[in-house]
RODO-2510 file (C-alpha; in nm, 4 decimals, decimal comma):
residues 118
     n   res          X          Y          Z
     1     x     1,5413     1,8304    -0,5576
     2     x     1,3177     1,5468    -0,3901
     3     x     1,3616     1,1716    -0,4704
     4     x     1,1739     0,8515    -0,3945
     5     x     1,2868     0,5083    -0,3539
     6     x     1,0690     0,1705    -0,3098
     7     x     1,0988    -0,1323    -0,1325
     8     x     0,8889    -0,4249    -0,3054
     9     x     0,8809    -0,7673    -0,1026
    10     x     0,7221    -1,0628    -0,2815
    11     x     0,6648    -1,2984     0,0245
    12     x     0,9929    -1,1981     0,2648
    13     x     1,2463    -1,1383    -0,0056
    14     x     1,2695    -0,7725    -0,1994
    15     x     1,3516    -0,6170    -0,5175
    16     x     1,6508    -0,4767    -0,5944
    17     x     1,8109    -0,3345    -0,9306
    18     x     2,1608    -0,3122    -1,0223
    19     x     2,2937     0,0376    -1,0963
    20     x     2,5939     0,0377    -1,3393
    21     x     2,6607     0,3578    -1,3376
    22     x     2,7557     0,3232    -0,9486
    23     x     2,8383    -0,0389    -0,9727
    24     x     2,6476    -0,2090    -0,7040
    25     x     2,3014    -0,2613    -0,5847
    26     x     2,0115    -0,0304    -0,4680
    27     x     1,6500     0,0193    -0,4392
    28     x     1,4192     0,1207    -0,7043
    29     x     1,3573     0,4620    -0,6915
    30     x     1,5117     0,8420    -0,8468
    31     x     1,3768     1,2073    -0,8867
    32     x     1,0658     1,3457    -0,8526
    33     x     0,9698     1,5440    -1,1814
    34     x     0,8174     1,8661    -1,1901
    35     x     0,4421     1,8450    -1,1731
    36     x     0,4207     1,4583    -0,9823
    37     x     0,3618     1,3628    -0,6674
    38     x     0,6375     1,1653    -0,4301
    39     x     0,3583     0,8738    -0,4883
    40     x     0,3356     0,9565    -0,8911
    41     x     0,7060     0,9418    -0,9214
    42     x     0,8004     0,6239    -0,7102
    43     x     0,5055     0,4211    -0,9326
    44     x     0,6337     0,5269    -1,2534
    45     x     1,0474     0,4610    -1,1417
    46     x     0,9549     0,1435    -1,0226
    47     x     0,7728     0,0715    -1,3023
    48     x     1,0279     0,2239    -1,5419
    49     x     1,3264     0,0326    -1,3698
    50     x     1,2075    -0,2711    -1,2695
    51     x     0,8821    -0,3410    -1,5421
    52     x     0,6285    -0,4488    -1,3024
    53     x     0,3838    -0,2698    -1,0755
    54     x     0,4304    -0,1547    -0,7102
    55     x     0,1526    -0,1567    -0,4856
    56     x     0,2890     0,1349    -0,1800
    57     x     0,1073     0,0028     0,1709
    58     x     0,3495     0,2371     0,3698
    59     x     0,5730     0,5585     0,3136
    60     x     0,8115     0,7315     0,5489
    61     x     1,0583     1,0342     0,5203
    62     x     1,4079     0,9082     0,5881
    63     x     1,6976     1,1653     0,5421
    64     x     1,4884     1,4053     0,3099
    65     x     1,3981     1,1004     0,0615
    66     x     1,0278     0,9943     0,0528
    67     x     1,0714     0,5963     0,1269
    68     x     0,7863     0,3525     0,0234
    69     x     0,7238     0,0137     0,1533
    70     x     0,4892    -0,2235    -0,0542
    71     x     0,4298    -0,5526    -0,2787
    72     x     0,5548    -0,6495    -0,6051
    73     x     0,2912    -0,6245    -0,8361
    74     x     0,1744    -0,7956    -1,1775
    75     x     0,1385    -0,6770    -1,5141
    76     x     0,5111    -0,7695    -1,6395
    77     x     0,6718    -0,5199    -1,9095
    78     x     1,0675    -0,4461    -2,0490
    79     x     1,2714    -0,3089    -1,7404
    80     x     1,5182    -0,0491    -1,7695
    81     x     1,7872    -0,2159    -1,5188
    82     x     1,8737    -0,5474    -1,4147
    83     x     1,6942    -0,6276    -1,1030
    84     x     1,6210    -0,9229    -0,8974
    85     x     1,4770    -1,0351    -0,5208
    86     x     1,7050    -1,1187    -0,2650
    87     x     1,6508    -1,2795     0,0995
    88     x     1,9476    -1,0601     0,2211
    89     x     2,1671    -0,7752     0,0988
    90     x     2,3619    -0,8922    -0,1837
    91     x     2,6786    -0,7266    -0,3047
    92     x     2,7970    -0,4890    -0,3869
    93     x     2,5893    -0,2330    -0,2945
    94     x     2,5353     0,1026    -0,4349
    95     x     2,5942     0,2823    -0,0943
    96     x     2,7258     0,1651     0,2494
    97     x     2,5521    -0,1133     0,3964
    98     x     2,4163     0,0596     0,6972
    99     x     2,2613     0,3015     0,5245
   100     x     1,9998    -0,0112     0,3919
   101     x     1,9503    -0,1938     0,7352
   102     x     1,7202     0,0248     0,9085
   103     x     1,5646     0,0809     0,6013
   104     x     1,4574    -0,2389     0,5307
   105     x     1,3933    -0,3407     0,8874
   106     x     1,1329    -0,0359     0,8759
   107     x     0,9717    -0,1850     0,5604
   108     x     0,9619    -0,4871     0,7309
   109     x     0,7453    -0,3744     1,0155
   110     x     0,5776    -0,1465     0,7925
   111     x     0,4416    -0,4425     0,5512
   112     x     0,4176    -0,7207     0,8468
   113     x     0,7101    -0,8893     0,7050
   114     x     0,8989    -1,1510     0,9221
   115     x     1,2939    -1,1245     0,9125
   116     x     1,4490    -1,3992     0,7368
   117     x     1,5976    -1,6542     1,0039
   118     x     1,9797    -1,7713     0,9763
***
């Protein structure tokens, strides 16, 4: 079974939705249906979970999951899950912190984002 998740920075800060089924934080992102692409399937989850558009500038395979890296996009519609942008990792997270870090340093690079200072 693949799955996809997104990282979506508006300026330096990124999205993140709140899973309450696993009680924490986590990135955008689930299974790839039968039929879609990795690309097809991270547009629509993102879309799906968070109600806006992502626009992918960069994708990676990290652990067997296809990993995007892109802007929060317009076009504004109901969202599945709770979601908002942080600066830095809020908590609790849906899985253990260091499993995020390099991820989001990579996106960071990836996009041309600076890391926050402080």
């Amino acid at each position: 079974m693949n799955y996809v998740y997104g990282i979506a920075f508006e300026g330096d800060e990124f999205v993140m939705v709140f899973n309450p089924r696993r009680g924490g934080w986590e990135m955008p992102g689930g299974k790839v249906e039968e039929g879609e692409t990795s690309l097809e399937a991270m547009l629509r989850e993102f879309r799906e979970e968070v109600g806006r558009e992502f626009l992918p500038k960069a994708s990676s395979n990290i652990g067997g999951v296809s990993v995007y890296a892109g802007e929060l996009g317009g076009r504004p519609s109901k969202a599945e899950m709770e979601w908002r942008i942080f600066r830095e990792l809020p908590r609790p997270l849906s899985f253990p912190l260091v499993e995020y870090i390099s991820i989001i340093d990579w996106a960071r690079e990836a996009t041309g984002r600076a890391r926050p200072s402080g």
